[in-house]
Backbone as a chain_set.jsonl record, in Angstrom:
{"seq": "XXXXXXXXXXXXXXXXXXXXXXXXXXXXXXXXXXXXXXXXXXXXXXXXXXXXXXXXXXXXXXXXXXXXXXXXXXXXXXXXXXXXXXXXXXXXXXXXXXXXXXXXXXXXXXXXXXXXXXXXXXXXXXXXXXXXXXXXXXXXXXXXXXXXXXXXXXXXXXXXXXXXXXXXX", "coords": {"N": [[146.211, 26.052, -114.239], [145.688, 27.11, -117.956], [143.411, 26.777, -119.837], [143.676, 23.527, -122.185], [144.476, 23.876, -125.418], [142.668, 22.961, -128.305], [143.044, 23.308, -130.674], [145.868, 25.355, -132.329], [145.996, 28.696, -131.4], [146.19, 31.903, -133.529], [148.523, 34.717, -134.082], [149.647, 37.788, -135.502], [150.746, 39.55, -133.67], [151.984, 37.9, -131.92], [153.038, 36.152, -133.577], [155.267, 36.94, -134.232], [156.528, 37.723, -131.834], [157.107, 34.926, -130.957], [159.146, 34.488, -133.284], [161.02, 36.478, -133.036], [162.254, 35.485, -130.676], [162.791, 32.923, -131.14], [165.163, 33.602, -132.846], [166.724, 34.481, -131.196], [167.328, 32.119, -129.617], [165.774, 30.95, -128.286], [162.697, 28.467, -127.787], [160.29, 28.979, -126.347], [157.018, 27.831, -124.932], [154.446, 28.581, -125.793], [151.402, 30.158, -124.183], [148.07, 30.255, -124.448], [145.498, 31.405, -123.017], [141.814, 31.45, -121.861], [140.384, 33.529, -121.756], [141.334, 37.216, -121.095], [144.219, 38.343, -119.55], [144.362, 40.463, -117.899], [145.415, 41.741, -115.775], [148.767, 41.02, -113.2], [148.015, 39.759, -111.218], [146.067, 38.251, -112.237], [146.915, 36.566, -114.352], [148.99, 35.507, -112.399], [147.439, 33.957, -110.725], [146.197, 32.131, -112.499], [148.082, 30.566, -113.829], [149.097, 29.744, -111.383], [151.085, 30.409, -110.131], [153.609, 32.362, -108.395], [153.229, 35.764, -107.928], [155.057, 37.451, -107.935], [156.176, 36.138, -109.941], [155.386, 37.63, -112.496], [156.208, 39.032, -115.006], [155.593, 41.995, -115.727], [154.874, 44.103, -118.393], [155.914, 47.26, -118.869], [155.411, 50.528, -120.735], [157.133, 53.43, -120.861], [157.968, 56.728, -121.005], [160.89, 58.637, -121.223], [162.032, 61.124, -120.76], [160.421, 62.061, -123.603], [161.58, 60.048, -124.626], [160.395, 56.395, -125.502], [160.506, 53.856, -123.217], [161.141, 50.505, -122.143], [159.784, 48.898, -119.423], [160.042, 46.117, -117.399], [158.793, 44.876, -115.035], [158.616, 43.376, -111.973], [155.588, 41.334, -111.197], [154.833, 41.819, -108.264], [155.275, 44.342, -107.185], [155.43, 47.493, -107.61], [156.726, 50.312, -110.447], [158.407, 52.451, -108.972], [157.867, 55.754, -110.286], [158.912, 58.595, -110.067], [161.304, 58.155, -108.497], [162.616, 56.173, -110.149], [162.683, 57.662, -112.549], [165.125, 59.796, -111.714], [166.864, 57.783, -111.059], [167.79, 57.254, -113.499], [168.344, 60.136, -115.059], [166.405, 61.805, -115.839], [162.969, 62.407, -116.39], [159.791, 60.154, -116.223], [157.138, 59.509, -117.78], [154.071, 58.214, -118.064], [152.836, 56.165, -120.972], [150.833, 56.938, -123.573], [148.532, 54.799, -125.089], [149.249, 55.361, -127.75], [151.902, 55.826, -128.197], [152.433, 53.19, -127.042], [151.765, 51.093, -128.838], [152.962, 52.145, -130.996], [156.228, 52.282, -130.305], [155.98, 49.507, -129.832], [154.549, 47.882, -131.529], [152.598, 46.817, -130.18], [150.067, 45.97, -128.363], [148.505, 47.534, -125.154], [148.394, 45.677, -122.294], [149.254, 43.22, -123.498], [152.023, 43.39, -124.122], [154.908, 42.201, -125.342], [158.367, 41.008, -123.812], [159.786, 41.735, -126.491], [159.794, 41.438, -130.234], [159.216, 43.776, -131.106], [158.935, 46.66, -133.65], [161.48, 48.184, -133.975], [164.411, 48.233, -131.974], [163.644, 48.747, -128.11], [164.56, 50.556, -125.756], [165.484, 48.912, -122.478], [164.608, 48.468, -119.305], [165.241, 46.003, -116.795], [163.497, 44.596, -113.97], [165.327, 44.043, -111.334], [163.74, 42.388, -109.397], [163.076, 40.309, -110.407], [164.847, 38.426, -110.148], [164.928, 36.509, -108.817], [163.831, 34.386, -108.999], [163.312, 31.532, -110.15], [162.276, 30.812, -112.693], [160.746, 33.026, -114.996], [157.406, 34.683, -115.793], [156.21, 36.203, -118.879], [154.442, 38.43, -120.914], [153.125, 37.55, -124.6], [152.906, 39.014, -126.856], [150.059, 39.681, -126.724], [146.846, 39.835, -125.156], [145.972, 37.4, -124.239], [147.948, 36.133, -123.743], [151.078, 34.24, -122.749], [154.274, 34.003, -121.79], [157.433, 31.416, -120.376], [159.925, 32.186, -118.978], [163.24, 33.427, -118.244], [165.004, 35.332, -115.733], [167.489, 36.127, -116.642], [167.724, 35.305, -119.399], [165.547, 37.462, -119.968], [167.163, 39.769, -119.901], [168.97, 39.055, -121.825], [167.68, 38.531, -124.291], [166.458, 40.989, -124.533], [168.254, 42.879, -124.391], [168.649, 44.381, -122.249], [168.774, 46.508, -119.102], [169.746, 45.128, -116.065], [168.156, 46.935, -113.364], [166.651, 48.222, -110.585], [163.912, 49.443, -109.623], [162.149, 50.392, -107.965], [162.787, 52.373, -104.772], [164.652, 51.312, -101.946], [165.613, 48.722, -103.138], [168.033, 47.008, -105.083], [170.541, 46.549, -107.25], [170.927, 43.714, -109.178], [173.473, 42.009, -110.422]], "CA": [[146.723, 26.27, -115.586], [144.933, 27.88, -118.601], [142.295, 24.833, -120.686], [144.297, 22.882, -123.265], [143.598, 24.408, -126.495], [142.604, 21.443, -129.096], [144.433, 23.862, -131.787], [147.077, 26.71, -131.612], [145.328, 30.049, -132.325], [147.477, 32.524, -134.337], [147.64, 36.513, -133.977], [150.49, 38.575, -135.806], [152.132, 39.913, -132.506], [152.656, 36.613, -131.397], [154.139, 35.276, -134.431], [156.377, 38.288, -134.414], [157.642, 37.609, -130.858], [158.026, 33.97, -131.298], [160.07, 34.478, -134.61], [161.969, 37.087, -132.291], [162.422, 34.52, -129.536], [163.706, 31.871, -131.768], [166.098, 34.086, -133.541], [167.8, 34.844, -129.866], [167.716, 30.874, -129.469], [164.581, 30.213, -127.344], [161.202, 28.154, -127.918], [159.544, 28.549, -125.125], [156.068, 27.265, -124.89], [153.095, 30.262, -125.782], [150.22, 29.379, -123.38], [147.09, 31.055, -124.888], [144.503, 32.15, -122.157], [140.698, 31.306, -123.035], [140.193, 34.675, -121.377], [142.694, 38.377, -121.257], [144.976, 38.17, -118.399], [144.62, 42.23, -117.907], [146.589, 42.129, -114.296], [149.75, 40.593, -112.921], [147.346, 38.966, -110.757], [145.038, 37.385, -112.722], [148.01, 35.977, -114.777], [149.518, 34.46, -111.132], [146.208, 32.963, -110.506], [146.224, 31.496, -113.844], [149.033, 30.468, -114.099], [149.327, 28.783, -110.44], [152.625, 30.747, -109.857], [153.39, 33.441, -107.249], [152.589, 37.294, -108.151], [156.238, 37.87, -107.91], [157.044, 35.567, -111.275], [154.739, 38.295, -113.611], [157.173, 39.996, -115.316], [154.88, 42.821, -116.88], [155.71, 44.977, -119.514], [155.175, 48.706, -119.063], [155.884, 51.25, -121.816], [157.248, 54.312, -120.05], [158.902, 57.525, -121.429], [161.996, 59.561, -120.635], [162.277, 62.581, -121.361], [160.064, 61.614, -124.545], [161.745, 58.448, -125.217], [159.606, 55.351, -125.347], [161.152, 52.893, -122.408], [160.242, 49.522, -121.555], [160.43, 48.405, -117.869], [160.002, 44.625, -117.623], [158.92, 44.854, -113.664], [157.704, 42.087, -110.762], [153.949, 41.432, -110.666], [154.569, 41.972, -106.857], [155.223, 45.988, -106.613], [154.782, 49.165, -108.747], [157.027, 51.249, -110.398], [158.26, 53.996, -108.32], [158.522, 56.079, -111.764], [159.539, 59.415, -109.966], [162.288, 57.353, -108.196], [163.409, 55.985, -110.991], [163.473, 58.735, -113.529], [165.686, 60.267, -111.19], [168.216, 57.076, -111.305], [167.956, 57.105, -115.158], [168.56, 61.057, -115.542], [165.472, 62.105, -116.35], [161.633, 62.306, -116.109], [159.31, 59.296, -116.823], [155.871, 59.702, -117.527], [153.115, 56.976, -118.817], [153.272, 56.552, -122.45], [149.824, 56.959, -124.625], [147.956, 53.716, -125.786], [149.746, 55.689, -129.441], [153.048, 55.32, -128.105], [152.912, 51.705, -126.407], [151.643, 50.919, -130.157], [154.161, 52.416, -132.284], [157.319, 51.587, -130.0], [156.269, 47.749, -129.606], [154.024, 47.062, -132.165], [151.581, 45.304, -129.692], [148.585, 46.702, -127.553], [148.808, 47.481, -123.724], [147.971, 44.5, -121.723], [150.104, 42.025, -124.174], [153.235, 43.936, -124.743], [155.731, 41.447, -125.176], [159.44, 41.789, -123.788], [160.495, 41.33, -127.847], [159.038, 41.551, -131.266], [158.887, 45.019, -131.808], [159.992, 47.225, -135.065], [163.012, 48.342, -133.635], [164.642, 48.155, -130.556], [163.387, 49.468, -127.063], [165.697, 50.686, -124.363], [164.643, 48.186, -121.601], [165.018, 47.914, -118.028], [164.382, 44.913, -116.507], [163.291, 44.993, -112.466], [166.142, 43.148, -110.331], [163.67, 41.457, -108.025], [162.686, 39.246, -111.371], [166.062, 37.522, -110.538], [165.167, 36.132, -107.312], [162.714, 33.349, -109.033], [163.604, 30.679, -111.545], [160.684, 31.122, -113.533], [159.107, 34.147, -114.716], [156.412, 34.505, -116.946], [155.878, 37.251, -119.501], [153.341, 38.513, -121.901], [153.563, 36.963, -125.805], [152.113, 40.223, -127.796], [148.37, 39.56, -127.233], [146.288, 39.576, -123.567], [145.44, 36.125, -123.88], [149.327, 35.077, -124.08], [152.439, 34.615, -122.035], [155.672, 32.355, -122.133], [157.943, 31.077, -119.868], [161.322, 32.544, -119.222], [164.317, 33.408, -116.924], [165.51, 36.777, -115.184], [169.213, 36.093, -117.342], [167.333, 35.241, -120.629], [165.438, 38.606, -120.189], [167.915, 40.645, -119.566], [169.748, 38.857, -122.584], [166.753, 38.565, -125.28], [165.967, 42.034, -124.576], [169.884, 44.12, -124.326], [167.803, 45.113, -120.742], [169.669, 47.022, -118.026], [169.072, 45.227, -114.979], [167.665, 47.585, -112.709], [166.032, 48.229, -109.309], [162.374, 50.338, -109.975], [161.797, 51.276, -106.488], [163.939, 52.882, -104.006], [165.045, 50.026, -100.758], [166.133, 47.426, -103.576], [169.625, 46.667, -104.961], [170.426, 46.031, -108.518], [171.719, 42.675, -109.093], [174.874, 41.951, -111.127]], "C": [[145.55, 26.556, -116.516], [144.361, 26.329, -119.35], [143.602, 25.069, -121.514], [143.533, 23.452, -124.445], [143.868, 23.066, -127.68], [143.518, 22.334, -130.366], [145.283, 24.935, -131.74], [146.296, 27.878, -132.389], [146.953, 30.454, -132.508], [146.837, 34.187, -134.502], [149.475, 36.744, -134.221], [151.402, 39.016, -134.519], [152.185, 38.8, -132.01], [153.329, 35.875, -131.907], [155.018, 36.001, -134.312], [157.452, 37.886, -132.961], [158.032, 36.073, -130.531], [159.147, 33.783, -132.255], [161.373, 35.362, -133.835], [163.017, 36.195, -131.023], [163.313, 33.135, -130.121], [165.455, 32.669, -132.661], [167.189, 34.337, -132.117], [167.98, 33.113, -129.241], [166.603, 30.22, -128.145], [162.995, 29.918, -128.186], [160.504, 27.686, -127.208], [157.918, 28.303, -125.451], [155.01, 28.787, -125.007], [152.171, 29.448, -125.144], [149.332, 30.662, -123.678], [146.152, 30.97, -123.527], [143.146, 31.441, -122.367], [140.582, 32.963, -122.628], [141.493, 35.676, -121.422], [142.897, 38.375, -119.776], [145.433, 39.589, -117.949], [145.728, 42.57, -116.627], [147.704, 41.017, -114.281], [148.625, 39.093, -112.368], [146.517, 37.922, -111.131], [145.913, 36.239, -114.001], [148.747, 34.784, -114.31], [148.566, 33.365, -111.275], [146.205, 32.048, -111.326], [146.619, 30.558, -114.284], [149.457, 28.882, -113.108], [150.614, 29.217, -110.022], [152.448, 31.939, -109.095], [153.457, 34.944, -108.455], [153.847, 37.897, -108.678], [156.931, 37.673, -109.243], [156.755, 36.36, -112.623], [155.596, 39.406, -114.001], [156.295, 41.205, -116.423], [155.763, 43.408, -117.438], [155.003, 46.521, -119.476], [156.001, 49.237, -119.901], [155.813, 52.174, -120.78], [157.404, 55.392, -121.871], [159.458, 58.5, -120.672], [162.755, 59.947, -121.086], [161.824, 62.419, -123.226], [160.226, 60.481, -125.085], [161.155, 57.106, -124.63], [160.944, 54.134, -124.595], [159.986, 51.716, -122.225], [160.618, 49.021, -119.945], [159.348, 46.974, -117.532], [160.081, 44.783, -115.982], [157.99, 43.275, -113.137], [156.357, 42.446, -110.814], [153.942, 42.482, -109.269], [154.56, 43.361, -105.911], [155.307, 46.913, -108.297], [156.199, 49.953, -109.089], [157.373, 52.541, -110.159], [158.814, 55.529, -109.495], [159.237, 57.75, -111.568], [161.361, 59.124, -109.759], [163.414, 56.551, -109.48], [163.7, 56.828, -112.285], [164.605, 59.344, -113.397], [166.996, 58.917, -110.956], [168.797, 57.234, -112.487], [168.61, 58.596, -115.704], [167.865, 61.749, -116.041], [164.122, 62.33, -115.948], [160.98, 61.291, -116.881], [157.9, 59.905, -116.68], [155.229, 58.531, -118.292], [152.794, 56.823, -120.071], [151.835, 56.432, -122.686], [149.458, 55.59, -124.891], [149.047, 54.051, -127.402], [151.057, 55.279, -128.976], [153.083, 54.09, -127.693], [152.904, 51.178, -128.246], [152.451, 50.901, -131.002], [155.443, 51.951, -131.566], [157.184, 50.182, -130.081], [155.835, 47.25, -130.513], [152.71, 46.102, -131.446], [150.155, 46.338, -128.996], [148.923, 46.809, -125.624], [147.716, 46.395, -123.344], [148.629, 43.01, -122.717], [151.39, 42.562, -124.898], [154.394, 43.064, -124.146], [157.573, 42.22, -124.877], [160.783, 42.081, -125.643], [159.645, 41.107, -129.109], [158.389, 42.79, -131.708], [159.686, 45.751, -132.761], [161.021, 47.506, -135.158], [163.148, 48.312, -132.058], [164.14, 48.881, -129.401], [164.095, 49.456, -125.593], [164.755, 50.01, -123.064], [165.43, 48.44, -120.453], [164.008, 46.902, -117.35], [164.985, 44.609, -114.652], [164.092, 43.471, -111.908], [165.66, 42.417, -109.403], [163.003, 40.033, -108.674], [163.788, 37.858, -110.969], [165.792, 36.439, -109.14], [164.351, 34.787, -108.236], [163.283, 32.629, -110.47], [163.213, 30.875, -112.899], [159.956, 32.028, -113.6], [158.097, 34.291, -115.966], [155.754, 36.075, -117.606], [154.888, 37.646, -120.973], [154.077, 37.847, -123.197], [153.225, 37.723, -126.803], [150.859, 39.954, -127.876], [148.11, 39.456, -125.617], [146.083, 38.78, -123.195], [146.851, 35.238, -123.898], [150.308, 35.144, -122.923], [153.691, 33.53, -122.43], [156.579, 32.603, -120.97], [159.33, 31.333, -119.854], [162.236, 32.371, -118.146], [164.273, 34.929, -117.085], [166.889, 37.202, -116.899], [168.62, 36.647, -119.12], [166.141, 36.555, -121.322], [165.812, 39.306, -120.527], [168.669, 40.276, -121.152], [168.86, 39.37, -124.093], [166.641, 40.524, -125.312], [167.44, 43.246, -124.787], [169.413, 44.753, -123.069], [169.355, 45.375, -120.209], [169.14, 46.597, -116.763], [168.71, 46.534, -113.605], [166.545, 47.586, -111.614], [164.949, 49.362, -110.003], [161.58, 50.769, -108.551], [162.78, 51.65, -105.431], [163.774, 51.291, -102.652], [165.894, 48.47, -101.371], [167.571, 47.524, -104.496], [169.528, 46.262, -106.635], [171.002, 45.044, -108.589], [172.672, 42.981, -110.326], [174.535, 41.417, -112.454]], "O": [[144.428, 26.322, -116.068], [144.838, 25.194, -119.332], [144.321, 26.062, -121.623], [142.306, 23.524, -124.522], [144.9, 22.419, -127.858], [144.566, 21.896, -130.84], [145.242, 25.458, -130.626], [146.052, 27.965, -133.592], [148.054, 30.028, -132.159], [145.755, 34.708, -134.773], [150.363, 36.216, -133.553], [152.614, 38.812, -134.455], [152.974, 39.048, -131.098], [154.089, 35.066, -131.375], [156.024, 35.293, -134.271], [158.678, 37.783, -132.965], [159.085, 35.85, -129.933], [160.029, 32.958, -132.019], [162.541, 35.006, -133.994], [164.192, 36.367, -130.697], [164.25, 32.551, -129.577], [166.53, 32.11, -132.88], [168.412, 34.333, -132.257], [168.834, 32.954, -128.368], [166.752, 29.277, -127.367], [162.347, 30.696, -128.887], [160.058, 26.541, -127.134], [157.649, 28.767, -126.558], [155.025, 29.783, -124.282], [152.05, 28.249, -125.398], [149.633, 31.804, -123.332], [146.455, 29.903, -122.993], [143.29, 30.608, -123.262], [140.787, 33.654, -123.626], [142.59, 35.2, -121.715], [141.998, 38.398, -118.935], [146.601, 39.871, -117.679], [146.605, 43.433, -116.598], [147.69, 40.155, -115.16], [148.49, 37.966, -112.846], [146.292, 36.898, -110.487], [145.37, 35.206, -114.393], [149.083, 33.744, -114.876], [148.737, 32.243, -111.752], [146.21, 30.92, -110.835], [146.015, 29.731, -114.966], [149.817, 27.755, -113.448], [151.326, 28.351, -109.513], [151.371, 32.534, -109.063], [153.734, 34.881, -109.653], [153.858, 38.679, -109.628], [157.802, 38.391, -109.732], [157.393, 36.139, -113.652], [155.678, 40.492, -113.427], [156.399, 41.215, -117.649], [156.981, 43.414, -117.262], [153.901, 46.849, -119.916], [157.14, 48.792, -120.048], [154.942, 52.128, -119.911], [157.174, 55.134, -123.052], [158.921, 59.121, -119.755], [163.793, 59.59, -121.643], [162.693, 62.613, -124.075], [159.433, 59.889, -125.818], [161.379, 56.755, -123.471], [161.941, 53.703, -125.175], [158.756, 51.746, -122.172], [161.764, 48.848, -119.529], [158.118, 46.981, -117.47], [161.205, 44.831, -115.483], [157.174, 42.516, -113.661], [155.93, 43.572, -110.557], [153.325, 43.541, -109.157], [154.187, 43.586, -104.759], [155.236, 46.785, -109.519], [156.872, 50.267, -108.107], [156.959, 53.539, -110.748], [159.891, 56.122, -109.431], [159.917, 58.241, -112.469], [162.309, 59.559, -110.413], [164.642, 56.481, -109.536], [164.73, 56.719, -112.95], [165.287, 59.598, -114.389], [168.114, 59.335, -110.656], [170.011, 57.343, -112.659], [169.357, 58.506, -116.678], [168.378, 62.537, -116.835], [164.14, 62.508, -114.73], [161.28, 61.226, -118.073], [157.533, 60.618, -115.745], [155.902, 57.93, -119.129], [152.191, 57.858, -120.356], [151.37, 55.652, -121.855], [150.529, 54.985, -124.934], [149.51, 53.11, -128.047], [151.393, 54.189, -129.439], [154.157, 53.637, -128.088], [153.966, 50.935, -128.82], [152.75, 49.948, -131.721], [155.962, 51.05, -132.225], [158.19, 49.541, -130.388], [156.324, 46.158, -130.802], [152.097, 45.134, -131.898], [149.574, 47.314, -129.47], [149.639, 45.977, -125.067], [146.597, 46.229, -123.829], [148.302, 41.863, -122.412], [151.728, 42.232, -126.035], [154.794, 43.074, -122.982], [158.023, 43.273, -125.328], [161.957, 42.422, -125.784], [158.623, 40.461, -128.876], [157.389, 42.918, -132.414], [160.908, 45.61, -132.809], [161.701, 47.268, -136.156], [162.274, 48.354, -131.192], [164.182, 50.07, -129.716], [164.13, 48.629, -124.682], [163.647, 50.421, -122.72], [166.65, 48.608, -120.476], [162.781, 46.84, -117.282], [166.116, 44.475, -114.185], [163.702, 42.306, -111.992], [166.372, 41.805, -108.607], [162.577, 39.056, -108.058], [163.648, 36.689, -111.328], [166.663, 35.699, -108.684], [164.588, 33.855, -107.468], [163.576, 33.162, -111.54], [163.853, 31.056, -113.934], [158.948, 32.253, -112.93], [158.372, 33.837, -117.077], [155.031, 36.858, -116.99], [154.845, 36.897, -121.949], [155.276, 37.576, -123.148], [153.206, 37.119, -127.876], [150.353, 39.937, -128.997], [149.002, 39.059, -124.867], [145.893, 38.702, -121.981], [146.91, 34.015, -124.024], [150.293, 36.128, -122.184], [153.802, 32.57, -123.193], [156.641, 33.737, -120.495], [160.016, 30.741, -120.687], [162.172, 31.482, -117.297], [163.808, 35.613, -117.997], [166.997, 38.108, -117.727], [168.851, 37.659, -119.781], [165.862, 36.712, -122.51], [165.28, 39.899, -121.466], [168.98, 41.3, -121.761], [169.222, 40.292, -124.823], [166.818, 41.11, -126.379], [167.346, 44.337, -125.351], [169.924, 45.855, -122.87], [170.458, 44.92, -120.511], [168.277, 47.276, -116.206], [169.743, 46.726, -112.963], [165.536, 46.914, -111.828], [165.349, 50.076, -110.923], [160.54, 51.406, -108.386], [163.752, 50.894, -105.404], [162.853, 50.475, -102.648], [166.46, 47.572, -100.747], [168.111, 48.61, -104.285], [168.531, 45.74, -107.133], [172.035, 45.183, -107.934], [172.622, 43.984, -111.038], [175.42, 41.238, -113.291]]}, "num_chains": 1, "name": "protein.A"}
């Protein structure tokens, strides 16, 4: 687990997605970092939790529109594969676009607390694990969630992000 911090730092996208987080009826715990948690992996490690529970946050787009896909630490975005479920073409959004759709920075793009809404999909193999853990709007942050309370907080479409897997219900 990450050191005990003797006081609570404070950074604008994090108040933003706790204030977001409480308004949908959760106060889950922000666990600040001392260090930026740039990978899934280094998050797990971190953390003490499997690879599988890192629910990153990628900013896509399709067919220009800024998507979020809320996937498993444990595999990759197959983003041809899934443009092609969605109706479309995805491509990797700009540092400018992750920015302006979320409000946050890549590497702490929270699933919530951005200016307006972002069409989410959130990766069906999140559901398999009690506990997953997702960024808090900053690199040094995350919080403690569920698959359900994703999918809910966010208006997400559960969804499969690589071809062989199954969308859950």
């Amino acid at each position: 687990m990450p050191a005990e911090q003797t006081s609570t730092p404070s950074h604008a996208a994090v108040d933003r997605v706790t204030a977001a987080l409480a308004e949908q009826g959760l106060a889950p715990r922000i666990v600040w970092f001392d260090d930026a948690v740039t990978t899934a992996q280094l998050a797990a490690d971190a953390l003490g939790v499997e690879l599988g529970q890192i629910a990153n946050s990628l900013v896509f787009t399709l067919d220009d529109e800024p998507i979020l896909v809320l996937t498993s630490g444990a595999h990759r975005v197959d983003t041809h594969w899934l443009g092609e479920q969605l109706g479309g073409r995805i491509g990797r959004a700009s540092k400018e676009v992750v920015k302006e759709a979320t409000g946050q920075v890549i590497g702490g793009v929270a699933p919530v607390g951005h200016p307006a809404p972002v069409r989410t999909f959130v990766d069906t193999d999140l559901a398999a694990y009690d506990e997953v853990w997702a960024a808090a709007g900053h690199a040094k942050t995350v919080f403690p969630t569920t698959f359900d309370d994703l999918v809910r907080i966010t208006g997400g479409t559960p969804t499969a992000v690589e071809p062989g897997r199954t969308a859950a219900s």
